[in-house]
Structures are given as C-alpha cells and as structure tokens.
N, C-alpha and C positions, 0 to 999 in steps of 0.2 A: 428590541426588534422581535415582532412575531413569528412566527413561521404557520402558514397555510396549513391544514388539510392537504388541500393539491401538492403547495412545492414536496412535501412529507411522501404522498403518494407515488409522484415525478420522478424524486432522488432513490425510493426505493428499487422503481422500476431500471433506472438505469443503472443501479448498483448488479441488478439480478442480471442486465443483458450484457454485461462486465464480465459477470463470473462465468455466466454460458460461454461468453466469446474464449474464455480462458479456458474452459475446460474443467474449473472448479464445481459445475452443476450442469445436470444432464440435462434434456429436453423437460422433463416434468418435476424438475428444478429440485430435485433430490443431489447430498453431496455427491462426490465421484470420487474414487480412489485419489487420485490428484487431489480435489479439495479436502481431504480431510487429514493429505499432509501440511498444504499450503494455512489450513486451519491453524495449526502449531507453531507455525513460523512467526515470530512478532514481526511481520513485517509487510506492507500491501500485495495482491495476489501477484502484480505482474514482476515485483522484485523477485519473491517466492518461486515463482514459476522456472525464474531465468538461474536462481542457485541448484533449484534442482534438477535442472535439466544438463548444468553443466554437470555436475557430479556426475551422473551417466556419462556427458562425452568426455570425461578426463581433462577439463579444464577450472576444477573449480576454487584456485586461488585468483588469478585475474578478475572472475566475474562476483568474487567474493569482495574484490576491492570499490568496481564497480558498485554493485549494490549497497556498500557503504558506504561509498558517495550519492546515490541516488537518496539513501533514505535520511541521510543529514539536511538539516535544515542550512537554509543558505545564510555561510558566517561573517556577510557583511547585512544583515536583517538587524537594523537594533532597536530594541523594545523601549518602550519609555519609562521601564523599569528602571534600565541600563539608563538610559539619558537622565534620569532626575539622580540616581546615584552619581554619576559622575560630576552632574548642577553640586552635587553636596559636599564634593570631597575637595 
C-alpha cells in the first residue's frame, strides 16, 4: 500500500489541529508548557493530558487506572501470529 503526498499532508494537518485543540501547541504551533510535558509521557496527548491534570486535582490513582486501560490494546484482538502458533501446537 502506498501512501499519497495529500493523505501524508491530511494526517499531518489533523495531527497539528489535535494538539492546538489539546493545548499541547499555541496558535503559531510552537510547543506549550503543557506540550513539552505531554512530550515525555509515552503515551498519546489526550491520555497525558488527563494524568496530568489529575495530579493537580488530587485524583491521580483512578485516572492512572483509567489511562492504562485506554492505552492497552484490546485483549480479545488476535494476531495471525497467535493463530498460526496455536495451528502448530
């Protein structure tokens, strides 16, 4: 599968109107103090946003659990890695 010019151009742009909406990039799409912690975080901006913002309201074991549920992959997904291992065994 190829990938366009355009779609390349597309996903950027909507990646950038992502981060503005988040707070992660100002209007003239420089980082923000926000974004240059959510930068450090291994984890996408809108989980990041939501760990650090409880940490402020004094909530941040629930939304810690939270966020490790959002960022795990869903564990009934099974790969054909898995199906041809299990064909073998």
């Amino acid at each position: 599968m190829t990938t366009s010019f355009y779609d390349v151009c597309t996903d950027t742009v909507i990646l950038i109107d992502c981060l503005c909406l988040q707070g992660a990039l100002d209007d003239e799409e420089r980082l923000t103090y926000l974004g240059s912690h959510l930068a450090r975080l291994p984890m996408d901006p809108q989980c990041g946003k939501m760990v650090l913002l409880s940490s402020v309201f004094s909530c941040l074991e629930p939304v810690l659990s939270v966020a490790a549920c959002l960022s795990f992959k869903d564990p009934y997904y099974i790969t054909l890695v898995s199906t041809r291992y299990n064909n073998i065994a």
